[in-house]
N, C-alpha and C positions, 0 to 999 in steps of 0.2 A: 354667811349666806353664799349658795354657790349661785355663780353666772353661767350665763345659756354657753355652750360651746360657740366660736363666733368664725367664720369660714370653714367652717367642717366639710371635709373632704371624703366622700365614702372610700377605705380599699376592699376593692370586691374579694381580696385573697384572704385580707383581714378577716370581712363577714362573716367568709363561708368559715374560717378556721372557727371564729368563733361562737359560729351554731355548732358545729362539730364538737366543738368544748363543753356547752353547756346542754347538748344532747348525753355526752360523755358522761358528765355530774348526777345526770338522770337513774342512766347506766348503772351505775356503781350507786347509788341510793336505793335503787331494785335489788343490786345484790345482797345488801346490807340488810335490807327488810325480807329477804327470802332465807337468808342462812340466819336471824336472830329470831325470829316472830315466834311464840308458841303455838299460835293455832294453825291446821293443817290448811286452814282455808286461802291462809299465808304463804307456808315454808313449801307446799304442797302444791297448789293452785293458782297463785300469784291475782289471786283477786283484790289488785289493790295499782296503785298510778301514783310514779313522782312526778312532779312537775314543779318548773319555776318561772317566777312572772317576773316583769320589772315593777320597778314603783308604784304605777298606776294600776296595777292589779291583772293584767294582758297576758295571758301564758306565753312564753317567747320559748320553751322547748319542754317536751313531753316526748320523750324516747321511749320508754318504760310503762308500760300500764295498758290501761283497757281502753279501746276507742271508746264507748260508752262514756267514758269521765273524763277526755279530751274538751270536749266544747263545753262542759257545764263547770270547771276547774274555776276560772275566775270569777265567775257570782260568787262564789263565797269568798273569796281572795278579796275583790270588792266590799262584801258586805263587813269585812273586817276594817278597809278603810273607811265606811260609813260610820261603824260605831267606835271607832278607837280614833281615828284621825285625828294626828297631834297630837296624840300620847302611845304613841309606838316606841319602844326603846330598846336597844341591843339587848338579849337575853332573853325576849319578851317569847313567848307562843301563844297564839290562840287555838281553839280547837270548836269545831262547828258541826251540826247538822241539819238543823231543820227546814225543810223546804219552803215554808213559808216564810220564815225570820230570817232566817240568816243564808240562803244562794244555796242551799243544799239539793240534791238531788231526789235521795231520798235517805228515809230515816236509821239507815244500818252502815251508810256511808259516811265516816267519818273521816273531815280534815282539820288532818294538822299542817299548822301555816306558823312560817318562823319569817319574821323579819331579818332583810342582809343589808349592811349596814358594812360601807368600807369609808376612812375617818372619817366616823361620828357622822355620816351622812347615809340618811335611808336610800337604796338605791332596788330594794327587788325584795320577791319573796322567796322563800323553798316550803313545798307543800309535798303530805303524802296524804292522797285519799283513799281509803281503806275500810272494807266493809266487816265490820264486825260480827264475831261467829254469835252474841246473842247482847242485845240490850234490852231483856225486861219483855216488857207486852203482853199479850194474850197468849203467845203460843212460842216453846224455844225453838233457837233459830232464828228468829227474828221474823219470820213470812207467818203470819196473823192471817189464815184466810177468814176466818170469820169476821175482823174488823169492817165497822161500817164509818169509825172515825178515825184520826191520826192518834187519839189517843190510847188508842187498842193497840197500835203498832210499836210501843216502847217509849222511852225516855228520848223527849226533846230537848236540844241542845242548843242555844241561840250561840251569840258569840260569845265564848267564854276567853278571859286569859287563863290560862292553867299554870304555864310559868309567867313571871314577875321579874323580869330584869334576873333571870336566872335563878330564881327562886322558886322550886316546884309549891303549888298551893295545895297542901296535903289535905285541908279538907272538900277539896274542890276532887281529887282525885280520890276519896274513899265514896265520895258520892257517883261520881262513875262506878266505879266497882260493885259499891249496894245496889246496884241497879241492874246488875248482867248474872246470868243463871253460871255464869264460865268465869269467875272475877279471876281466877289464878289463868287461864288463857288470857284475858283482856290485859293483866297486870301488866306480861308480858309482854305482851303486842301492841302497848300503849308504849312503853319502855324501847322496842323496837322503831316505832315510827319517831320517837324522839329525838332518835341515832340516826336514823335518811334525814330529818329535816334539817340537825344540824350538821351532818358532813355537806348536806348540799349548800346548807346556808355558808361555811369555810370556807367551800372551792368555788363558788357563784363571786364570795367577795373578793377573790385570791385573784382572779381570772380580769373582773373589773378591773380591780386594784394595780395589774400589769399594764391594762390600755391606758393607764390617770383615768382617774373619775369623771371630770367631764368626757372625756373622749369616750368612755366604757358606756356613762349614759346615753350618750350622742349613736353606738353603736348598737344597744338596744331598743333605741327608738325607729333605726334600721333595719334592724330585723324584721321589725312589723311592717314595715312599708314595702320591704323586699316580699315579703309573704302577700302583701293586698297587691303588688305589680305581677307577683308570677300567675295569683287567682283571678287577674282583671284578663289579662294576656290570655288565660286557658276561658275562658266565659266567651270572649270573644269572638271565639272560633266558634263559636256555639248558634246554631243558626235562630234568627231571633221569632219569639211567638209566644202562645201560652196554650196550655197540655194540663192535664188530668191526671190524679194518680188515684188509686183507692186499694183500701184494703179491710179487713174486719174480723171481729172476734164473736164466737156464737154465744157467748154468754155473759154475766156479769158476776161473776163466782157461786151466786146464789138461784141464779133461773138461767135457761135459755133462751137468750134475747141475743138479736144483730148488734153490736158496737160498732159504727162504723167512722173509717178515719178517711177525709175527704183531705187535697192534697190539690190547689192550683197553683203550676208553677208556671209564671214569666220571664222570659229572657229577652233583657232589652239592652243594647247594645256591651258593656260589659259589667252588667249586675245582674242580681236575679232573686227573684222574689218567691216565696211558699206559704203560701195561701191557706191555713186549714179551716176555714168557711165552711159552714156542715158539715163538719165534725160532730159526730153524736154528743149530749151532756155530758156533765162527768155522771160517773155509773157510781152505785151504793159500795161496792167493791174494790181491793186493794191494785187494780186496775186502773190510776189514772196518774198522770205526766204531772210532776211541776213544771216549772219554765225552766230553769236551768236544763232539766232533762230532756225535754221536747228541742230545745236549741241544739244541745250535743246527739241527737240523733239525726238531727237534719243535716249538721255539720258529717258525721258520718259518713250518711248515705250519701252528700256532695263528694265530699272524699275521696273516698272507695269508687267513684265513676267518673272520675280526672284523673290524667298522670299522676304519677306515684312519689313524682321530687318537688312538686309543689309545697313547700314549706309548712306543717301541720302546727304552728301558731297562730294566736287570735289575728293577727293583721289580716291572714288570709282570707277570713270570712267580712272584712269590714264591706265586701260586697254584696254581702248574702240578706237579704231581709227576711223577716219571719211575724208572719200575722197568726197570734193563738190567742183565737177569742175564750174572752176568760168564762167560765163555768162548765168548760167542754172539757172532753178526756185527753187533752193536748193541753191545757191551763186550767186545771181548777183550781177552784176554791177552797179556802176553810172551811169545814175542817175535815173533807174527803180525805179517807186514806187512799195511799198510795206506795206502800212499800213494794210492788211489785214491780215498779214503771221502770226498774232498769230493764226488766224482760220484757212484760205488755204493758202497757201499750206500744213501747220502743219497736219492738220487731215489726208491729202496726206502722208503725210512723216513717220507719225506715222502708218496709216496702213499699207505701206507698207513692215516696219519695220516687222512687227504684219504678216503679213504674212509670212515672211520669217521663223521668229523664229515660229512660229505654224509645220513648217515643220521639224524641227529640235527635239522639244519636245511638241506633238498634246496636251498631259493634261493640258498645262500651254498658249493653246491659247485662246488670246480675240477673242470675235466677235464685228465686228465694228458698231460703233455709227451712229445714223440718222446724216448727215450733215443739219447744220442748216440753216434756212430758213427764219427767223425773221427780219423785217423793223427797220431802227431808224426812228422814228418821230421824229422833234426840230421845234420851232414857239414862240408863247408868248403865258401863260397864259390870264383869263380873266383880273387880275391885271397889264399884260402891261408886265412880267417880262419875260425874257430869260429861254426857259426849253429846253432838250434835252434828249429825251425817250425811252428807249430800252424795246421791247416787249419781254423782257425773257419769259413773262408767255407764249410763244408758244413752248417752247425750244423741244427738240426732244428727241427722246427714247434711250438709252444707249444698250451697244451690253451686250451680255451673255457672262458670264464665267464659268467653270467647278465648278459647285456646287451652284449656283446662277442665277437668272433669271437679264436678264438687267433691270438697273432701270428705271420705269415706265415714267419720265420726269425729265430731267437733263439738264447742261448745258456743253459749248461745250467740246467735246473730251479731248480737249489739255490739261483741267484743270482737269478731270479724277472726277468733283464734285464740286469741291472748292469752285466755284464762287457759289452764294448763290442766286436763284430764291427768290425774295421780296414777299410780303403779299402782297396780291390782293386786299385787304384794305386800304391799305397804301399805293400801286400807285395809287390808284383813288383819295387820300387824294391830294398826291404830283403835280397830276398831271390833266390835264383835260379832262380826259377819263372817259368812263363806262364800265366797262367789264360783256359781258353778258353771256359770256358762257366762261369755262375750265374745261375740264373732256378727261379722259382718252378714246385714240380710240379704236376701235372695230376692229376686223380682220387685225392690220395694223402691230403687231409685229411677225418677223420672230419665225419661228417657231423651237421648237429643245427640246431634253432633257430637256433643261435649255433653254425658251425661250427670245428673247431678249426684251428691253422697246417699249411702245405701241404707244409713243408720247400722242399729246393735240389733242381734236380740241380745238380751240379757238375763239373768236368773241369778238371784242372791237372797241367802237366809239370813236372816236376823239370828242370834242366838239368846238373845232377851228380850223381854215386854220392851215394846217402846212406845213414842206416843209420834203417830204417823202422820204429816203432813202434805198432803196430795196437794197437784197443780198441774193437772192435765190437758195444755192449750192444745197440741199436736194429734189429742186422742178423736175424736167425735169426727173429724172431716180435712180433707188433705189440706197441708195448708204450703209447703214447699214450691212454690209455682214455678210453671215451667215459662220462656220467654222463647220470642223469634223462632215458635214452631216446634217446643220443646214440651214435652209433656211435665205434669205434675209428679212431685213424689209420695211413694203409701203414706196415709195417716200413721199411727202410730196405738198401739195396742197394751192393756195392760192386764195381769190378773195378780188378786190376790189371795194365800191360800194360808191359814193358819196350820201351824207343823203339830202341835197339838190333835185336832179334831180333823183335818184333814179337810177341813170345808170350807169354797170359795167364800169371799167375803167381798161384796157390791162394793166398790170403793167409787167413791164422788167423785167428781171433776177438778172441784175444790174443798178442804173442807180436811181437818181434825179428827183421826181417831186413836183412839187406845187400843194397841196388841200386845196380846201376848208373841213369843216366837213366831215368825210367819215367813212364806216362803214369796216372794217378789219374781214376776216373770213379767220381763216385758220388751217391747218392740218400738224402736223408735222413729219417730217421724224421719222421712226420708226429704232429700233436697230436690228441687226442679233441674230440668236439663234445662240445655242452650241450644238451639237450632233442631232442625229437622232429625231426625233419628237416622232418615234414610242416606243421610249427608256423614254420617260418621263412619269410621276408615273400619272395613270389617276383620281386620286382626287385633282391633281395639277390642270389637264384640267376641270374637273371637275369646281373649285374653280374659275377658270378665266372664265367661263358659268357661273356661279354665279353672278360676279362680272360686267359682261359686257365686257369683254376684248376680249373674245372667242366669236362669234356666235356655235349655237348647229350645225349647218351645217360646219362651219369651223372646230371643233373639232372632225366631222366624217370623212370630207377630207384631213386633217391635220395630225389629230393624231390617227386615224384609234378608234376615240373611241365615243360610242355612248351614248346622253346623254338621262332617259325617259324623256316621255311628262312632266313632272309635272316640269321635270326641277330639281328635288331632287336629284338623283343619276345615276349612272351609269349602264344603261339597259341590254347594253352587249358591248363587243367590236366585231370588223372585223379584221380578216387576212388580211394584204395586203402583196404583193409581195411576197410569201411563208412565212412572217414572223408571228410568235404567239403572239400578241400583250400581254403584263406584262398585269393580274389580278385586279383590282380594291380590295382594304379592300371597306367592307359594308360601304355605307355613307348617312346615314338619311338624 
């Protein structure tokens, strides 16, 4: 039986080395699952998060991965101590998914969670959570728009042990694989995550193992406290009230209807509460939040609009409260599907967030992101083999922040970057496409101080029948919001054209079809500016008429600033609205 530590004294030099260590462990568990994993969604894209908890199940560091699966990591880390508690043993792994049962997010994200154990005493976890390229469902790929239940979206997975005191349970893993359209990808990438969980579970014990075990747990339990002192200290400063946020979706995959995500946030001395109180129901569509995920979007959006070294472990949110009335698009029920809620409602949730706190302290708002617009292809290669394809390379334009223009083409909001846009060389290798055209659009990013990203256009052939999966949130109406006097950025645009007959073909908003060969053109949602348009420095505007981003007519209606014919510099500016538009420095 171990005893408590007893006069534990923190060193603050000790701490910090030993976040720095176990951020480190992260690190190199990321690298591990990038250079081994078979699917491209992996080695390619990095859609996937190490993290490791202490005993009680608390993420105490997440270097590695997607903000998205930062706050929603320990619901399932917990839910394992819920069902297994005191019968956890060295060697052991469990592996989870389902949002209901077992703290999962949603149904294509899979974690694997390995107990760390330094002598014969449980002291933490190592976990990689990782979205699988197909588990089963209605549709491959895993994104089921037509589902109206969780059971349309694939194979649910409660807590399982998969290994056994070091013993893989081989019919436990032929049953994962009967179940995925990719078993020779998943084999792999199941085999992959085995290798992050247990090098981090090694180095996680290795590391303890140096402080002595009491003192290593006495120092984990410091981290979280050091994480809720630096997130109490930054709230603080936060002047205190309660504020509004909202945001919404036109549809529900199947009609156009309002979804609206309602958001009251309180800040009282140094906590802070989010409210989502009218919040629309949950919707018949693969459009609605578990809890795990609605938390790690809130945590997010807090995030991303406070200093940057505030500690991104659970301790830090032990001040954040969250109200998500259950049967709403922020906490539903059984048995709504929901495979899409790392994207929507997320991006929902998080601006809305994003608006509220903009009101509270205007210097430290985002402006929102193009919502994305991108199909999955899945079919067979010309070899006969199973592929399943995500056109990232159309991804959409990033909002502005105060001091920074949004970035030119990014992926989706939730991940704030993470996920990693592949070589355009290397999906033509992978896959049996041609891609003819990506280049930054023209006139499509809001405008501001600091304006926001411009998105793609894009154009790519199929070179086989595939069966085509559309998810068009960014198409129908802008959704990139602009803040602090910043304009919105373009919606986003799509066509489809089969290569055979040459004739466009109506493609849904959401929704399943079968093609033959076909030719993909499309435009993507662009990001919101930040500030006043008339406020940014004109060799900025300037520079983006250079570059193609601006038109010279855009950048006189826009930004009240005039560029000469030659296209070189700046002619002269215009007054608009009684204002003296800022000087140009000479620019050859």
């Amino acid at each position: 039986m171990m005893t408590a530590v007893t006069s534990f004294k923190c060193d603050p030099v000790a701490l910090a080395i030993l976040q720095r260590q176990l951020n480190h462990i992260t690190l190199q568990m990321g690298t591990i699952m990038t250079r081994t994993a078979r699917s491209p969604i992996f080695s390619q894209s990095h859609d996937f998060s190490c993290f490791l908890s202490d005993r009680h199940g608390s993420t105490v560091a997440q270097a590695d991965g997607l903000p998205i699966h930062s706050g929603g990591g320990g619901f399932g880390v917990r839910a394992v101590l819920r069902d297994f508690g005191g019968d956890i043993h060295p060697g052991d792994v469990f592996l989870l998914s389902d949002p209901y049962e077992a703290g999962g997010n949603h149904l294509p994200d899979w974690k694997m969670i390995e107990p760390v154990f330094v002598d014969g005493v449980h002291v933490g976890f190592s976990s990689n959570l990782a979205h699988q390229s197909d588990i089963g469902g209605g549709a491959a790929g895993t994104y089921n728009t037509a589902a109206t239940e969780i059971f349309h979206e694939g194979i649910r997975l409660p807590v399982l042990r998969l290994i056994e005191k070091g013993k893989r349970r081989d019919d436990l893993w032929r049953l994962l694989l009967l179940n995925s359209r990719t078993p020779d990808l998943m084999e792999g990438d199941l085999g992959a995550m085995l290798g992050t969980t247990r090098v981090g579970a090694d180095r996680m014990a290795s590391v303890i193992g140096e402080l002595g075990l009491e003192q290593g747990l006495a120092y984990l339990d410091e981290l979280l406290n050091y994480g809720d002192r630096r997130m109490r200290q930054a709230l603080a400063k936060m002047p205190e009230g309660v504020w509004t946020g909202y945001d919404m979706s036109d549809n529900d995959c199947f009609s156009r209807v309002d979804v609206e995500t309602h958001v009251k946030v309180t800040k009282s001395s140094d906590t802070i509460t989010f409210d989502f109180t009218g919040t629309s129901p949950q919707i018949r569509g693969f459009k609605n939040s578990s809890l795990a995920n609605t938390y790690s979007c809130v945590y997010v959006a807090l995030a991303s609009f406070l200093p940057e070294d505030i500690p991104r472990n659970e301790g830090a949110f032990r001040a954040v409260s969250i109200v998500a009335p259950e049967g709403t698009t922020v906490n539903a029920m059984a048995p709504a599907p929901m495979t899409m809620n790392t994207m929507f409602p997320a991006q929902d949730i998080m601006n809305a967030c994003w608006d509220a706190l903009a009101k509270i302290q205007p210097e430290n708002a985002c402006a929102g992101w193009g919502k994305s617009s991108y199909p999955v292809s899945s079919g067979r290669n010309l070899a006969g083999e199973r592929f399943v394809l995500y056109h990232w390379h159309s991804s959409q334009g990033g909002g502005a922040i105060n001091g920074r223009d949004g970035f030119s083409m990014i992926s989706h909001q939730t991940t704030l970057g993470g996920l990693t846009i592949p070589n355009v060389e290397g999906y033509e290798h992978a896959y049996p496409i041609k891609i003819h055209r990506q280049e930054m659009r023209c006139d499509a990013a809001g405008a501001g101080e600091f304006r926001g990203g411009p998105g793609v256009d894009y154009e790519v052939e199929t070179l086989v029948p595939v069966e085509n999966n559309s998810r068009g949130e960014g198409l129908h109406r802008q959704t990139g919001c602009g803040v602090n006097g910043g304009d919105w950025g373009a919606k986003g645009e799509l066509k489809l054209i089969e290569t055979a007959s040459g004739q466009a073909v109506e493609c849904p908003q959401y929704g399943l079809m079968q093609l033959g060969p076909f030719r993909l053109s499309m435009s993507s949602a662009a990001g919101g500016g930040w500030g006043s348009p008339f406020d940014r420095d004109p060799d900025a505007v300037l520079r983006d008429v250079r570059d193609g981003l601006v038109s010279p007519s855009a950048a006189l209606e826009a930004y009240g600033v005039e560029i000469s014919s030659d296209g070189k510099r700046v002619a002269s500016l215009r007054a608009r609205e009684g204002r003296t538009p800022r000087t140009s420095s000479a620019v050859a």
